[in-house]
N, C-alpha and C positions, 0 to 999 in steps of 0.2 A: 508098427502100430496095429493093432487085433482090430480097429475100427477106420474107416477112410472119414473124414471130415469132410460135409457138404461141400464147400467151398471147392476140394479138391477133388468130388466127384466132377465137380461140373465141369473144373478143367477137361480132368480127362476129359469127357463125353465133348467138350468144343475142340480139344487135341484129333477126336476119333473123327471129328469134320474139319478137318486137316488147317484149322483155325492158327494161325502164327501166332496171334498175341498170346495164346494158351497157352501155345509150345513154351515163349519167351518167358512166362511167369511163374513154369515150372523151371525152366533150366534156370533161374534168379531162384528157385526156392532149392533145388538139388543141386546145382554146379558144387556151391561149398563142401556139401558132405561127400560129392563124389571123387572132390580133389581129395579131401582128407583119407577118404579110403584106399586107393591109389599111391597118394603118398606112404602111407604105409606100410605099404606091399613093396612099392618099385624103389622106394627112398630116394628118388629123385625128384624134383620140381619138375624138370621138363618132360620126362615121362610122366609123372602124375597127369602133366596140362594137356599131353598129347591124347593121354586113357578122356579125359573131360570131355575131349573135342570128339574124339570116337563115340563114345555112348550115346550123348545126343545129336550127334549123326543118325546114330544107327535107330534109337528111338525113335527119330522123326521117318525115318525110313519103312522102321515096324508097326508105326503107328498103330495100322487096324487091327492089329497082333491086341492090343493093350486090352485086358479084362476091369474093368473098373471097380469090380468089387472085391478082387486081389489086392496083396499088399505090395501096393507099388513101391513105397521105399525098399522093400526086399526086389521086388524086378528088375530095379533102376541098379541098383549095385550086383544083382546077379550079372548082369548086363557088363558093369566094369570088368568084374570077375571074368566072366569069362574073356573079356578082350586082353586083360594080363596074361592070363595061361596061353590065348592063342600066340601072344607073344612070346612066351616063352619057348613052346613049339616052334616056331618060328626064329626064332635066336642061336644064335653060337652057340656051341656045346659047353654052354660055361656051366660044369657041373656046380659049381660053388654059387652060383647067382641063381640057380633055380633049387637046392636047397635053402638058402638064404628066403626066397620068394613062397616059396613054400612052407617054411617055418613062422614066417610075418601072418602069413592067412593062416594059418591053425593057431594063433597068437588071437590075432583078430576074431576068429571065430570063438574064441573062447572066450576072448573082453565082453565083445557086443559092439556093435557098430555105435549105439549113444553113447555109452563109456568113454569109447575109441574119442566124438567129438568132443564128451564132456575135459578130458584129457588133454587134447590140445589147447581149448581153450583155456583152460586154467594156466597148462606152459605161456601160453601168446598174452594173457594177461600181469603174469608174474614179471614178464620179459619187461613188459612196458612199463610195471612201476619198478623195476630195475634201474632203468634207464635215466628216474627221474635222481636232482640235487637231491642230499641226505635232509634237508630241510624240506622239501616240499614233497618226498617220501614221508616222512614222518608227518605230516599233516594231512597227505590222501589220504593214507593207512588208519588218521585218527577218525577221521571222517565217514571212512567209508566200512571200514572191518567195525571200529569201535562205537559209531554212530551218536559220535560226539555233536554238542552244533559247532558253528564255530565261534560262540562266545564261552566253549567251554575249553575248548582246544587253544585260543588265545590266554584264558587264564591259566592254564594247566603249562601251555608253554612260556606266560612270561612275555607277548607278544600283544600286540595290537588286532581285534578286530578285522580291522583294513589289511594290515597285514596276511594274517589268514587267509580272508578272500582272495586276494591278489593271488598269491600262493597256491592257493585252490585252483585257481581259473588258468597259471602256468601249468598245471602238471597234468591238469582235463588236456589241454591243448598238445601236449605233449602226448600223452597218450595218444590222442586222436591221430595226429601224425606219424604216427609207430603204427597204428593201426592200418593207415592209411598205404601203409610203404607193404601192408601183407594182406590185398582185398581176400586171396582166395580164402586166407583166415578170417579175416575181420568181415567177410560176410556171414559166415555163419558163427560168428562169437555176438556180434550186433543181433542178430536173428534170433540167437538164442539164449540171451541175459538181459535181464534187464535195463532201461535205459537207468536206472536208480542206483544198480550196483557198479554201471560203469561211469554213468559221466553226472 
C-alpha cells in the first residue's frame, strides 16, 4: 500500500506504547495474509502456522523498531521472509526443499502478495460452491454470478419461490461452514469480499 490508513497509523503508534489491544487488531488484520504467504513458500500448514506464531513474536518483540510511515504490510511479510530462509539455514541439507522454497518466493515475488491472496480466495470459494447439491449450485451460481432475484431463478427454473429461498439459505450455510473448517483462509476471504458477493 504507497499510503498507511489513519486507522492503522494509530495502531502502530498505540503498538510503539507497547498497547496489547493494538498488537491483537493487527495480528486479526495480518495473521491471514501472513499465513497465506508462508503457505506458499513452505507448502505446509503447520510450518505456515509456526512462520505466523514467529513473526508476531518477533513484531511484538521489535516493537520500537516499527517506523509508522513505512509500508508495514511490506515489513510484516519481510519479517515472514526472512524467518523462512533462516529456516532454511537452519534445515537439513535438503537441496531439493530449498530450491523448491526458493523457486515459490521468486514465483511470489513476481505475482505480488494481493494476487497471491486475491488467488487463494477465489480457490477457497470455488471449493465451497463445489461442495454444494447440483441443485442448490445451480441457484447460488444464479443468484450470486447471474444476479438473478429469486423470483426470477424460480421461473427460469420451474420451481417455487419458497423453494429458492430455502435452497439459497442451505448452501449460504454450507458455505459458511466450509469456511468455517479454514479460519486461516476464511479470515482473510470474509476481510476481503464482500459480505454481497458471498453470503
Amino acid at each position: 500500500m504507497s499510503s498507511i490508513p489513519d486507522i492503522e497509523k494509530e495502531l502502530l503508534h498505540q503498538l510503539l506504547n507497547d498497547d496489547v489491544s493494538a498488537f491483537r487488531q493487527i495480528y486479526e488484520s495480518y495473521q491471514g495474509k501472513v499465513f497465506l504467504f508462508a503457505l506458499r513458500l513452505t507448502k505446509t500448514k503447520a510450518d505456515a502456522e509456526e512462520v505466523v506464531q514467529e513473526v508476531f513474536v518477533k513484531l511484538w518483540e521489535k516493537r520500537a523498531g516499527i517506523q509508522v510511515e513505512k509500508n508495514f504490510n511490506a515489513y510484516i511479510l519481510t519479517i515472514a521472509r526472512n524467518l523462512i530462509l533462516d529456516k532454511l539455514k537452519k534445515a537439513a541439507r535438503d537441496k531439493s526443499l530449498q530450491q523448491r522454497i526458493y523457486h515459490n518466493m521468486q514465483e511470489l515475488e513476481n505475482l505480488g502478495v494481493n494476487q497471491l491472496v486475491e488467488k487463494e480466495l477465489i480457490r477457497l470459494h470455488h471449493q465451497a460452491i463445489d461442495r454444494l447439491s447440483p441443485g442448490k449450485r445451480t441457484i447460488y451460481l444464479l443468484s450470486r454470478e447471474e444476479e438473478l432475484t429469486y423470483e426470477e431463478i424460480a421461473q427460469k427454473l420451474g420451481i417455487s419461490v419458497n423453494t429458492v429461498r430455502n435452497q439459497m439459505s442451505d448452501a449460504l450455510k454450507s458455505i459458511r461452514e466450509f469456511l468455517s473448517q479454514h479460519p486461516d483462509l476464511a479470515c482473510v476471504f470474509i476481510a476481503s469480499m464482500s459480505a454481497s458477493v458471498i453470503f
